[in-house]
N, C-alpha and C positions, 0 to 999 in steps of 0.2 A: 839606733846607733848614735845619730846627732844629740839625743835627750842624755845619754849615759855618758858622753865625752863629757857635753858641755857639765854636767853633773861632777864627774871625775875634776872637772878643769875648776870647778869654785871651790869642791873638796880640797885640792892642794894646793892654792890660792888661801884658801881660809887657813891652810896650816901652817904654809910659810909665812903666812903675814900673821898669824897669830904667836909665833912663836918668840922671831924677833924682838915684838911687842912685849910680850911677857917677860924674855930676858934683858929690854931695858927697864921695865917697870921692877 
């Protein structure tokens, strides 16, 4: 359960921070 959160928790981390990024790029 701890493996698949923390998993979940960089998945939507890497999304919202990647998206940002790309609509100010």
């Amino acid at each position: 359960d701890t493996a698949v959160k923390e998993g979940d928790l960089v998945k939507r981390t890497s999304s919202i921070v990647d998206v940002p990024v790309g609509k100010a790029n």
